[in-house]
C-alpha positions as CSV (number, residue, x, y, z in Angstrom):
1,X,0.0,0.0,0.0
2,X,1.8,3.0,-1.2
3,X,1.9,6.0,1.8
4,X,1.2,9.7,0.4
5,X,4.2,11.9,0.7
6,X,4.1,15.2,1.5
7,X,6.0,18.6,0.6
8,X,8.3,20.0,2.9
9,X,7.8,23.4,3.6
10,X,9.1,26.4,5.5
11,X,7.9,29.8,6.3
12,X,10.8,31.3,3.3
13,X,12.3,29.7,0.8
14,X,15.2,30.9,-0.8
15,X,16.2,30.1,-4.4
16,X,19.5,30.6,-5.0
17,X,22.9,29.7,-2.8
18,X,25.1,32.0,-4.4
19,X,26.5,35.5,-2.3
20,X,23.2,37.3,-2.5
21,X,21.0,33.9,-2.3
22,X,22.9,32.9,0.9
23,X,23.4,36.3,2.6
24,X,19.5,36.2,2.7
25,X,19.1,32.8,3.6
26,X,21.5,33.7,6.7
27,X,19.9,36.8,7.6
28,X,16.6,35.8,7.7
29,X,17.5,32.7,9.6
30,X,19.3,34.9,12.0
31,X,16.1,36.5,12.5
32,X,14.1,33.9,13.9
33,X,12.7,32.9,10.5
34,X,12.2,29.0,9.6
35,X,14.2,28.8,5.7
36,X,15.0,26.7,3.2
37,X,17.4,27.6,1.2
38,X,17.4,25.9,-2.7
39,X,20.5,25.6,-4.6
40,X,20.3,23.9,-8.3
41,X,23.9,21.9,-7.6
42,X,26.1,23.5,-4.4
43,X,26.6,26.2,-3.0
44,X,29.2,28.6,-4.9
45,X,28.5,25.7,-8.2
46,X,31.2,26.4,-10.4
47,X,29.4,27.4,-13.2
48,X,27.5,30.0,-11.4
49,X,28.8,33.8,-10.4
50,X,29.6,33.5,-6.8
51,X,32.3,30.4,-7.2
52,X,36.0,30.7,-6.6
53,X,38.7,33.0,-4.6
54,X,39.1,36.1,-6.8
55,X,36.7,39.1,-6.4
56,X,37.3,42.6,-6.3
57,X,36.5,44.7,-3.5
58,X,36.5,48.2,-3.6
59,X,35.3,51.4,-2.6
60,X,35.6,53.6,-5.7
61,X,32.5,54.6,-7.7
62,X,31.6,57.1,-9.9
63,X,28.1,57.7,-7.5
64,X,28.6,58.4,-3.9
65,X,25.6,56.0,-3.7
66,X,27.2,53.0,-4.0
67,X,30.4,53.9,-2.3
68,X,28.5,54.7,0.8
69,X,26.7,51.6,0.3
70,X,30.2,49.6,0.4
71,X,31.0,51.4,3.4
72,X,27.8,49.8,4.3
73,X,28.8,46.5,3.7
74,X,32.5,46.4,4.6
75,X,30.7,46.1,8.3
76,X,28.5,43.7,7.7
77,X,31.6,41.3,5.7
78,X,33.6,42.7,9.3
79,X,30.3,40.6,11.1
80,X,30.6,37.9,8.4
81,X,34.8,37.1,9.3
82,X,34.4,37.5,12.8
83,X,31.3,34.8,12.8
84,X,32.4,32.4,10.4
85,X,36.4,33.0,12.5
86,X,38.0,33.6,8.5
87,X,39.6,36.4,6.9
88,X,37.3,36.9,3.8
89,X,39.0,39.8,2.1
90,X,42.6,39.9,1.0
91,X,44.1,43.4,1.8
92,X,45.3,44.4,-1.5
93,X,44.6,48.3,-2.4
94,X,43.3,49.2,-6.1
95,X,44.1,51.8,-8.6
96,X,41.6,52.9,-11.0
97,X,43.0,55.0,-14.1
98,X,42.2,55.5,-17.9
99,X,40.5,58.0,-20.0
100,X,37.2,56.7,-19.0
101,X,37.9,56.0,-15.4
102,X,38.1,59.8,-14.2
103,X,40.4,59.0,-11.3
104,X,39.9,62.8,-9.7
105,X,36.6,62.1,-10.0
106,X,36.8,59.4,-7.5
107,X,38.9,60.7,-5.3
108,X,36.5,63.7,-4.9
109,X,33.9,60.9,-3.6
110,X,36.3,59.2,-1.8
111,X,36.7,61.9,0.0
112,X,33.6,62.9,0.8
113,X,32.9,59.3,1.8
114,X,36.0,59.3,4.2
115,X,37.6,56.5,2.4
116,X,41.5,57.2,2.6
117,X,42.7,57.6,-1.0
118,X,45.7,59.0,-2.9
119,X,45.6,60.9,-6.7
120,X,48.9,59.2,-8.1
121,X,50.5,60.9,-11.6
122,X,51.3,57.9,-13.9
123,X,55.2,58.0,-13.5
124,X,54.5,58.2,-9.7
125,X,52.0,55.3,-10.2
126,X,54.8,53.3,-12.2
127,X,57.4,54.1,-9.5
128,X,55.1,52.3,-6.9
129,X,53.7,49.5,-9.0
130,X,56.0,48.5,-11.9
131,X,53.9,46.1,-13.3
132,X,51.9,48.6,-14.6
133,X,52.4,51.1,-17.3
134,X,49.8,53.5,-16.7
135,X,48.3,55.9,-19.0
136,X,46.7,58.7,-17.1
137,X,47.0,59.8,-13.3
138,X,45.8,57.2,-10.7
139,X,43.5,57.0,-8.2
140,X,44.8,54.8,-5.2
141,X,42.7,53.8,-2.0
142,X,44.4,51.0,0.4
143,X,41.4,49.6,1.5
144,X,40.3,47.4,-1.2
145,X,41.0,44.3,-1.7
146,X,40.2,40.6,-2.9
147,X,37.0,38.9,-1.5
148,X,37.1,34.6,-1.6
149,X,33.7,34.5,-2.9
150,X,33.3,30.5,-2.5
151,X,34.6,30.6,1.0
152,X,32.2,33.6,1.4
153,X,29.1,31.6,0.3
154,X,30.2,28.6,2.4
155,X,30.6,30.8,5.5
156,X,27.2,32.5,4.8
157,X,25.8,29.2,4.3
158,X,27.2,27.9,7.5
159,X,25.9,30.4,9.3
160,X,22.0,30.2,8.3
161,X,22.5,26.5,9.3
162,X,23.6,27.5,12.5
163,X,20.3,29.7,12.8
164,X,18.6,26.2,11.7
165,X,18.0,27.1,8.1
166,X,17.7,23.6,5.5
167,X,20.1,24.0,2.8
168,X,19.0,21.7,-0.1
169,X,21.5,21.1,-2.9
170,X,21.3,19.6,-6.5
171,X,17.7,21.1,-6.8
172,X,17.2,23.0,-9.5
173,X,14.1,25.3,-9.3
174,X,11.8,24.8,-12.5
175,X,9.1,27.1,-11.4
176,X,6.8,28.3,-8.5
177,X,2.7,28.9,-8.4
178,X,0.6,30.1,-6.1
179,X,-0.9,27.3,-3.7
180,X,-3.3,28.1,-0.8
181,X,-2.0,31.0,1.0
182,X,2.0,31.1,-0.1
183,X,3.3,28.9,-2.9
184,X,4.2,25.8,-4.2
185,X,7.9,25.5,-5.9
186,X,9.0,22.9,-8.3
187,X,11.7,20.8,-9.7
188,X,12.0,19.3,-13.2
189,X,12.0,16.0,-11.7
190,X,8.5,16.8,-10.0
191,X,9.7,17.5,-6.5
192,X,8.2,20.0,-4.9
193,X,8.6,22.4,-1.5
194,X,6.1,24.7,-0.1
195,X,6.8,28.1,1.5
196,X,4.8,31.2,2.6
197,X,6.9,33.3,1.2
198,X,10.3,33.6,-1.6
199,X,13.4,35.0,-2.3
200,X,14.6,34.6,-5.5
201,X,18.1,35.0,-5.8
202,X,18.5,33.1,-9.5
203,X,21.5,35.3,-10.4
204,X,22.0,34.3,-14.3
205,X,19.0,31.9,-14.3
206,X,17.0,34.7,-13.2
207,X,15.8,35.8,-16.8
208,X,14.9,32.7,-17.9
209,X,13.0,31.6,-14.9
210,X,10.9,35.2,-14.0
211,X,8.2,33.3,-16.8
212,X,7.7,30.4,-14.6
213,X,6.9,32.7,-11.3
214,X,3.2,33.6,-10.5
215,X,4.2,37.6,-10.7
216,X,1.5,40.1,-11.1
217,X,1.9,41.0,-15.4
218,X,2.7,44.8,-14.6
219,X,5.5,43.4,-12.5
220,X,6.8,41.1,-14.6
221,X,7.0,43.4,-16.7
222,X,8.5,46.1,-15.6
223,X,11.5,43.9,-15.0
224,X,14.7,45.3,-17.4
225,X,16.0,43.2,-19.8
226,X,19.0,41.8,-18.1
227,X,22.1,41.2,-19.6
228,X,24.0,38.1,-19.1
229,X,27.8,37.4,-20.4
230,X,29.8,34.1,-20.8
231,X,32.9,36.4,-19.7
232,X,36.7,35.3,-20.7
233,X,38.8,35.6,-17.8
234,X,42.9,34.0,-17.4
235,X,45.9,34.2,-15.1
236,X,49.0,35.8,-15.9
237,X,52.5,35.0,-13.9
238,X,54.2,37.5,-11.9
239,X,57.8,37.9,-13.5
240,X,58.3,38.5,-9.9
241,X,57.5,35.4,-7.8
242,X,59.2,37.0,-4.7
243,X,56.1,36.4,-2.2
244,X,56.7,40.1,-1.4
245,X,56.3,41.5,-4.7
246,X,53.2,38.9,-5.8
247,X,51.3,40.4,-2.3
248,X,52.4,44.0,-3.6
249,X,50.3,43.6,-6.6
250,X,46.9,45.5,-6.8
251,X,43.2,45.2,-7.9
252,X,42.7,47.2,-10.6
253,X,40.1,49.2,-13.2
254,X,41.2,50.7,-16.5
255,X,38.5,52.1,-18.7
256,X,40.3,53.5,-22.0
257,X,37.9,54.0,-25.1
258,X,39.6,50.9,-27.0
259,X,40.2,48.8,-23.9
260,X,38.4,48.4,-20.5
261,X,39.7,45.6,-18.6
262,X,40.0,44.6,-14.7
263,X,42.4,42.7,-12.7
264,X,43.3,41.4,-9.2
265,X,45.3,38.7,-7.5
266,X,43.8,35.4,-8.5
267,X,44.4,33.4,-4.8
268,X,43.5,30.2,-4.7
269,X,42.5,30.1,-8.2
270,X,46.0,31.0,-9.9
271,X,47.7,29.4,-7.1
272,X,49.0,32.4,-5.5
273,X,51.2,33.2,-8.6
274,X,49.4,35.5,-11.0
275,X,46.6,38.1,-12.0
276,X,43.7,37.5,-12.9
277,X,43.1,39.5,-16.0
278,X,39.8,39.9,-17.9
279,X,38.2,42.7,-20.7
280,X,35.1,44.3,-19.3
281,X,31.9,42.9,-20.7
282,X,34.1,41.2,-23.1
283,X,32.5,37.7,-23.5
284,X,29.4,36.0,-25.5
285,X,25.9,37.5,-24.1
286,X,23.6,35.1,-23.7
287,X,19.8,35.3,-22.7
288,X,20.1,33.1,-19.6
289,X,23.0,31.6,-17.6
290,X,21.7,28.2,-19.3
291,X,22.9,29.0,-22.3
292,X,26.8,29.0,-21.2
293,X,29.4,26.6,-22.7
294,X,32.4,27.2,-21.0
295,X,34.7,27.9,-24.5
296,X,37.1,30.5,-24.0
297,X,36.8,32.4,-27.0
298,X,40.3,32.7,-28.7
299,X,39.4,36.0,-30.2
300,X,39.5,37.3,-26.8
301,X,42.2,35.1,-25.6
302,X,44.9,37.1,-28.3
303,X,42.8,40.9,-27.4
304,X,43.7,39.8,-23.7
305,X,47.4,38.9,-24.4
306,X,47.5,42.0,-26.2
307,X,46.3,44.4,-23.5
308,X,49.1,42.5,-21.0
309,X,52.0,42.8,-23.2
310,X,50.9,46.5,-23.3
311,X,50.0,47.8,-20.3
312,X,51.3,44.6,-17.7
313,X,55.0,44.5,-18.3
314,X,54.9,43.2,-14.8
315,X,53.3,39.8,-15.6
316,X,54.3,37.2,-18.5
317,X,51.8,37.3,-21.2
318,X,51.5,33.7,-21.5
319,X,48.1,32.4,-19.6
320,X,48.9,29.7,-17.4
321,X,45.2,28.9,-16.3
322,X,42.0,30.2,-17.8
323,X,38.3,29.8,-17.4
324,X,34.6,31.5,-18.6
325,X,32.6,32.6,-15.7
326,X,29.2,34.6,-15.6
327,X,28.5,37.9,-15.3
328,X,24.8,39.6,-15.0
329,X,23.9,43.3,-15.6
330,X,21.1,45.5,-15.9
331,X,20.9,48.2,-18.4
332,X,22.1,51.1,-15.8
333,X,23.9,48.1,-13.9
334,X,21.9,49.3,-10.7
335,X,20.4,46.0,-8.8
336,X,16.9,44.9,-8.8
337,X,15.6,44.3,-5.6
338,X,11.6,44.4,-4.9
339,X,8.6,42.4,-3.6
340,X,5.1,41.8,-4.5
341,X,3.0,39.3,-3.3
342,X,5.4,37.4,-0.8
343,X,7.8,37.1,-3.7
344,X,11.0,39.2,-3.6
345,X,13.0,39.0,-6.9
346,X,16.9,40.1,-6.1
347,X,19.3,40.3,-9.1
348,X,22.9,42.1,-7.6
349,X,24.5,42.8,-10.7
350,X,27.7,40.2,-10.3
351,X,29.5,42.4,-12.6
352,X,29.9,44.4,-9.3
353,X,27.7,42.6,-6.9
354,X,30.0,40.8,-4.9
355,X,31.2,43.0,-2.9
356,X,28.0,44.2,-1.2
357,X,26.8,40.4,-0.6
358,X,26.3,40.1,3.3
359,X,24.8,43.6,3.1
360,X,22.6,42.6,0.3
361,X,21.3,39.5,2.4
362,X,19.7,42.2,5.3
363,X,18.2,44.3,2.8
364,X,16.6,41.2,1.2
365,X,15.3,40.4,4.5
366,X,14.3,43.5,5.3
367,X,12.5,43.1,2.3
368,X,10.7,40.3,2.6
369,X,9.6,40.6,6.2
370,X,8.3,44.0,5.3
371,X,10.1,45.3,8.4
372,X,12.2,47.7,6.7
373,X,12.7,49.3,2.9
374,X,15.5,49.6,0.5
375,X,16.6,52.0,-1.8
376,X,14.3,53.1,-4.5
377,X,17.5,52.9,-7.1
378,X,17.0,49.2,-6.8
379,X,13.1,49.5,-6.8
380,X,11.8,48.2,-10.7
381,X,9.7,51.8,-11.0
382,X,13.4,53.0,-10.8
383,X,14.7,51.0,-13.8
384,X,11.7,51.9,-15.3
385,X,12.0,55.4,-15.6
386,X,15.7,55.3,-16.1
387,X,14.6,53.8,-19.6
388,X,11.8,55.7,-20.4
């Protein structure tokens, strides 16, 4: 006689386990709440945003917005180390330089932020890093450095648990409809978990899931068009593998009108020995994260090589390790976070998302307890007029 099974179910349900997926499943577990959080293979998967060592943290924006928001979340990632007992972010400093970068620009919001900073010429630059040739003056600020996003998620992850959150890997989310009072989500191989409320923090999967969630049509719609990039990035070997000159070497932006490219010390990833090079926005755009096929495309392999032997005499331009890795964006690259209905939708932008993760996870639960707000940048009538 066969016995009926039933749904599991918990008061939220995350869907998601990468930095912004598990920075909410954590904060709302350290809340009180009872969550499950959903994760379509493991936490940090490999072929999702938030996996591996390297990930830039800085404090440097164009809009004082967001660099008061990273002063924001440099507290809650101090919260985050001292929980989880690890140190999260690498101490490396950044420069920002280039035509397009405006490096007094950000110093003047630097400044206002009180973020210590320094407005480098290029041969003063040079003198103090030479692996770099730079090209305009230079806008250097100590305080950034490299965030272990894998470890990150783990920790975050570790932490909900604590709080007596259920972390349920290998199941991918195929869709979610309304059932009684909250909803009903599902798998593709027909299991199913049932939750009063969700947080769907899909990262490249977003777009091609948001048809598959019971949304009201006005907000549904009023979601931008999201932009989603099988990006290109390799590692290039110091020249100088003294461990004092490999820990000397920086994060870094440069945004010239042929070229705009990003670095930083790879960790774990390169081994310790080299950068971590990639061209901004540089790789195949895709509609969903489904769509990736982890090719390297040579085209950008050589423009890559090219840009080192150029402007990185510092490192040999021979890639030693290389790898494709997602990157999600809106149209103004601001984030979308809002709620209707019990369903908050969170999409942080990992082209610069990473760095504002455990701070991300409060504002999600703020969010979707409807016990506080966030800002209206983020809110989808923002997007909206931004592209009217």
């Amino acid at each position: 006689m066969s016995q009926k099974t039933h749904a599991p179910s918990a008061e939220y349900i995350v869907i998601g386990a990468g930095l912004s997926g598990a920075a909410a499943a954590w904060k709302l577990a350290q809340r009180g709440h009872e969550v499950a959080l959903l994760e379509r293979k493991v936490p940090a998967a490999a072929d999702a945003s938030s996996h591996g060592s390297a990930r830039i943290f800085r404090y440097a924006y164009p809009d004082s917005f967001y660099t008061d928001l990273v002063c924001r979340a440099r507290t809650a990632w101090d919260e985050l180390e001292l929980a989880s007992g690890q140190q999260l972010i690498s101490p490396h400093g950044s420069v920002d330089y280039g035509a397009l970068r405006n490096p007094r620009h950000l110093a003047s919001v630097l400044e206002s932020a009180g973020v210590e900073h320094e407005l480098l010429s290029a041969s003063e630059a040079r003198d103090r890093f030479a692996g770099i040739d730079f090209d305009t003056e230079v806008l250097w600020h100590p305080g950034a450095g490299v965030i272990d996003a894998e470890r990150s998620v783990q920790a975050m992850v570790a932490q909900a648990k604590a709080h007596g959150a259920r972390i349920e890997t290998n199941w991918p989310v195929a869709s979610v409809e309304a059932a009684g009072s909250g909803y009903r989500v599902n798998s593709a191989d027909g299991r199913s978990y049932l939750g009063s409320r969700i947080v769907v923090a899909a990262g490249g999967w977003l777009p091609g899931l948001l048809g598959n969630l019971p949304l009201p049509a006005g907000f549904a719609g009023s979601v931008p068009t999201m932009d989603v990039y099988q990006e290109n990035a390799y590692h290039f070997p110091y020249r100088n593998q003294d461990p004092e000159a490999r820990l000397a070497w920086p994060t870094y932006i440069h945004k010239d009108p042929a070229f705009k490219s990003y670095g930083l010390p790879g960790g774990r990833d390169a081994g310790f020995r080299g950068q971590k090079v990639a061209e901004y926005m540089g790789g195949r755009r895709m509609d969903s994260a489904a769509a990736q096929d982890g090719r390297i495309d040579p085209a950008n392999r050589e423009r890559v090589i090219d840009y080192v032997k150029r402007y990185l005499p510092g490192l040999d331009p021979t890639p030693y390790a290389e790898a494709t890795c997602i990157f999600t964006s809106t149209p103004t690259e601001d984030f979308i976070m809002d709620e209707t209905q019990g369903i908050t939708i969170m999409s942080p932008c990992s082209g610069h998302g990473a760095k504002f993760g455990p701070l991300l996870g409060d504002l999600a639960a703020d969010l979707a307890t409807g016990t506080g707000t966030v800002p209206e940048l983020f809110r989808l009538s923002s997007h909206a007029k931004a592209l009217a």
